[in-house]
C-alpha positions in Angstrom: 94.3 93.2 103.4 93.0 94.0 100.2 92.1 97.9 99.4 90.7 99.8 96.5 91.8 103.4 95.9 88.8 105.5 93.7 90.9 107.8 91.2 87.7 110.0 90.0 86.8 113.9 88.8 84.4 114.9 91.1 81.8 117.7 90.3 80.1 120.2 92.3 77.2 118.5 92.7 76.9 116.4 96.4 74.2 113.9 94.9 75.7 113.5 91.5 79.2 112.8 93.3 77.2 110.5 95.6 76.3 108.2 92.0 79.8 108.0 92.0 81.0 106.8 95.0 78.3 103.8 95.0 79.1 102.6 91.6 83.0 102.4 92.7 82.3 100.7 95.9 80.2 97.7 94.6 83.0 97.8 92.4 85.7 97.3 94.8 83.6 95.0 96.9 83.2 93.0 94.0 86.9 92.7 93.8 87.2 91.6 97.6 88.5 94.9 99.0 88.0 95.2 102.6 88.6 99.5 102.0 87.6 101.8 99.8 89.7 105.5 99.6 88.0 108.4 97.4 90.2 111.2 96.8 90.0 114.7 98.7 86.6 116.8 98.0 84.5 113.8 97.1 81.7 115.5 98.3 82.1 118.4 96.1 85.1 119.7 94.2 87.2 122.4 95.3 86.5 125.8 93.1 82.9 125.6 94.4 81.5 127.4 96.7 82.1 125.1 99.9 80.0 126.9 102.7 76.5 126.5 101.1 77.2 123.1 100.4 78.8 121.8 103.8 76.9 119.1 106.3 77.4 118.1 109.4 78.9 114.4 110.0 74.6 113.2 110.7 74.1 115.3 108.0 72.0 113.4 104.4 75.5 113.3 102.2 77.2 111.3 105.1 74.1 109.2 105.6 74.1 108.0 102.1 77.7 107.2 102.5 77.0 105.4 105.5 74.1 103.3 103.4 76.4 103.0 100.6 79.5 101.4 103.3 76.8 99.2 105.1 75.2 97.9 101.1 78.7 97.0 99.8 80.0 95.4 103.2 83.1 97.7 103.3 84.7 100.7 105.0 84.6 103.9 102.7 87.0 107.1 103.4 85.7 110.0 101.4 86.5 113.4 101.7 83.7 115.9 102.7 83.1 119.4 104.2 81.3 119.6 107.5 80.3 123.2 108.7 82.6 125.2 110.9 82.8 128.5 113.2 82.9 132.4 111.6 81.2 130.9 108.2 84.5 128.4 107.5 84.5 124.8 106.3 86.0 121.7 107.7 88.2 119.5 105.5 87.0 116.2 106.4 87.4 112.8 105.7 84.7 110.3 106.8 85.4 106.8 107.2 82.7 104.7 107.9 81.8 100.9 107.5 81.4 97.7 109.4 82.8 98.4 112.6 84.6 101.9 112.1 83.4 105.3 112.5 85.5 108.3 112.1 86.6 111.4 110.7 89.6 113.4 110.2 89.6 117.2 109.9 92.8 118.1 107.8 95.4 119.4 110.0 97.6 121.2 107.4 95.7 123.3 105.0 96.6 124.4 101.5 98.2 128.0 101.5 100.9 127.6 99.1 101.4 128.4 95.1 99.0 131.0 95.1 96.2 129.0 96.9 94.7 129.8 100.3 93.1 127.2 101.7 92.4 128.7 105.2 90.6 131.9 103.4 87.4 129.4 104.3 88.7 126.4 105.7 89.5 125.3 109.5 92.4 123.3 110.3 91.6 120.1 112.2 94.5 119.1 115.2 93.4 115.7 115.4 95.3 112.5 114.6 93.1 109.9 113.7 93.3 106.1 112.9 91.3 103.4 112.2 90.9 99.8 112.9 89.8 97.3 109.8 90.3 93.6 110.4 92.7 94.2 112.9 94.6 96.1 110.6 95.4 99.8 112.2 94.8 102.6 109.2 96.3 106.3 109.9 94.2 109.3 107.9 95.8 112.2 106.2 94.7 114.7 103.3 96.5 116.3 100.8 99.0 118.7 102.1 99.4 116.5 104.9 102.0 114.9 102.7 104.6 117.5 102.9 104.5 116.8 107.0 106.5 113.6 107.9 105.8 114.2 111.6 102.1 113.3 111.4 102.5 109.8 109.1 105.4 109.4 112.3 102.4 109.9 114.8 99.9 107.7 112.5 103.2 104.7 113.3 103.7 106.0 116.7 99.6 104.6 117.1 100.3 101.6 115.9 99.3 102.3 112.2 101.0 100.4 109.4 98.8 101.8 106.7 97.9 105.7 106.2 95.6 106.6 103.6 95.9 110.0 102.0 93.2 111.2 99.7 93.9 114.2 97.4 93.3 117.0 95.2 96.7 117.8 93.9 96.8 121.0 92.5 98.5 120.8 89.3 101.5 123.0 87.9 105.0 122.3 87.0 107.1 120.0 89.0 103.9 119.0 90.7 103.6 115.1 89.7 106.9 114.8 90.5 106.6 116.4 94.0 103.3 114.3 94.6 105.3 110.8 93.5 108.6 112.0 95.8 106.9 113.0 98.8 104.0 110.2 98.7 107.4 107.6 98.8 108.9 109.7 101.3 106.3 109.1 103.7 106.1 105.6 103.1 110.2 105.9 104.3 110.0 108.2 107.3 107.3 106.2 109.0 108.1 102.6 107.4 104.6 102.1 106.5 101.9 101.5 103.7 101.4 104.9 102.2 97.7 104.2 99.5 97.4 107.3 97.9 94.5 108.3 96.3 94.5 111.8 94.1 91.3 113.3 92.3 92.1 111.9 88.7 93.2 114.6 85.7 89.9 116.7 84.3 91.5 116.3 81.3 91.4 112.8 81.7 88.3 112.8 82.7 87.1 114.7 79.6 85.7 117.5 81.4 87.5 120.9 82.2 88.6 121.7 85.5 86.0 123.9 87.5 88.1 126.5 88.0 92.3 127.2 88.7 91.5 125.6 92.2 93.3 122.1 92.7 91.3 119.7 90.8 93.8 116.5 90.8 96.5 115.1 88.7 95.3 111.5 88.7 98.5 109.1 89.4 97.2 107.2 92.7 99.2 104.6 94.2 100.1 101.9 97.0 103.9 102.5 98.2 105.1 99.9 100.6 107.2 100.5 103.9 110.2 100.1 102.3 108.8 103.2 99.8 108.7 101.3 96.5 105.6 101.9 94.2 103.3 98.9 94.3 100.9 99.8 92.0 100.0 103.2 90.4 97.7 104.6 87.9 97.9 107.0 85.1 96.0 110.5 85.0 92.8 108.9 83.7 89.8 107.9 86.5 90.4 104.2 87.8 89.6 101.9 90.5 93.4 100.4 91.8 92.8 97.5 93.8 95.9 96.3 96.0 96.6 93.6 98.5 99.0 95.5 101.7 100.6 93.1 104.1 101.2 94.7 107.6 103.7 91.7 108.5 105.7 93.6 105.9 106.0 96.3 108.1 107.7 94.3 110.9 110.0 93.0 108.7 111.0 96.8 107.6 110.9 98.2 110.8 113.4 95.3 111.9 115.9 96.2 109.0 115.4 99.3 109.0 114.4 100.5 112.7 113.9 104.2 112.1 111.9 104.7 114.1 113.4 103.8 117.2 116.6 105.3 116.1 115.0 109.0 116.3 116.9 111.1 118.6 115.0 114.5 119.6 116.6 117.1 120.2 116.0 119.5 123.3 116.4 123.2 124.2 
């Protein structure tokens, strides 16, 4: 299966992010990708106010999507905010295309280095995956990362792929946390890890919003075995990578650690 993983600064403005997202996927349809990723807070970057902004999964923003999937003749995962109880947001990621409707409400939210996620977002408890071409795809966001039980429950469905869009928050040490635990993943679960990060502002030659996590750029594929496939730099790009799930079998056989977990009990 061939996928394309959107490394792009997203703004706080829904339609003007929307410009974006349908330029990248004719591109990546254009290239023969059956899958499209956009990083975490496509919809609207974090530092913005996220309630006023927030639409339900019928809402216009996730129509367009929809239209945008259906034109280019691929699935697109995007990351969104859907309105939730007591004036909160949900972290969502949409995927939607031919065949596949779905979203995933991020489980494990971002209250670490000074950042507080669930000050105005609700957690999700959902595990979620996807079918594409026969080809079973596990959903994460962000933070997710740091959790290997849920890429193990994505595997445990009968996923060989999880994609994991994401605003990393930058800082020191952080690329290097983002590159080790991305790989890790890949390991614990013997499975595709594509994962696709908001690219630098920088980079991007715009300044961050504000000291909310705005992205560090360095996307990549990692393969079941957890080597890097293919990566980008900080800078906005469009990766496009071919992921072979009979190269999951062969890892799983080698390496079976998944059936060599042992739980333990009381």
């Amino acid at each position: 299966m061939r996928i394309a993983l959107s490394q792009i600064t997203t703004g706080p403005d829904p339609a003007r992010n929307l410009t974006l997202v349908r330029e990248q996927a004719r591109r990546a349809a254009g290239s023969g990708a059956r899958v499209i990723a956009f990083p975490e807070a496509t919809m609207a970057c974090f530092g913005t106010r996220l309630p006023p902004l927030a639409e339900p999964l019928d809402g216009p923003w996730a129509t367009e999507v929809r239209q945008i999937a259906k034109e280019a003749g691929l699935v697109v995962v995007a990351g969104m905010f859907t309105p939730a109880a007591d004036g909160k947001v949900t972290n969502t990621l949409l995927a939607t295309g031919p065949g596949v409707e779905a979203a995933y409400d991020k489980i494990h939210l971002y209250d670490a280095f000074g950042f507080t996620e669930s000050a105005t977002v609700a957690a999700g408890s959902d595990v979620v995956t996807v079918d594409v071409d026969g080809v079973r795809i596990g959903l994460a966001t962000c933070y997710d990362v740091r959790f290997p039980e849920l890429f193990r429950a994505h595997a445990d469905a009968g996923a060989v792929l999880t994609l994991l869009p994401a605003s990393w928050g930058d800082g020191p040490g952080k690329r290097d946390q983002w590159e080790l635990l991305v790989r890790a993943r890949a390991l614990d679960a013997t499975l595709w890890v594509a994962a696709v990060d908001q690219a630098d502002p920088a980079a991007s030659g715009r300044p961050a919003v504000t000291k909310a996590p705005a992205g560090i750029g360095y996307s990549a594929v990692v393969g079941p075995d957890g080597t890097v496939r293919s990566r980008l730099e900080a800078a906005p790009g469009l990766l496009v990578a071919e992921v072979d799930p009979a190269e999951v079998e062969s890892v799983r056989r080698a390496v079976p650690v998944l059936a060599n977990r042992r739980l333990g009990h009381g």
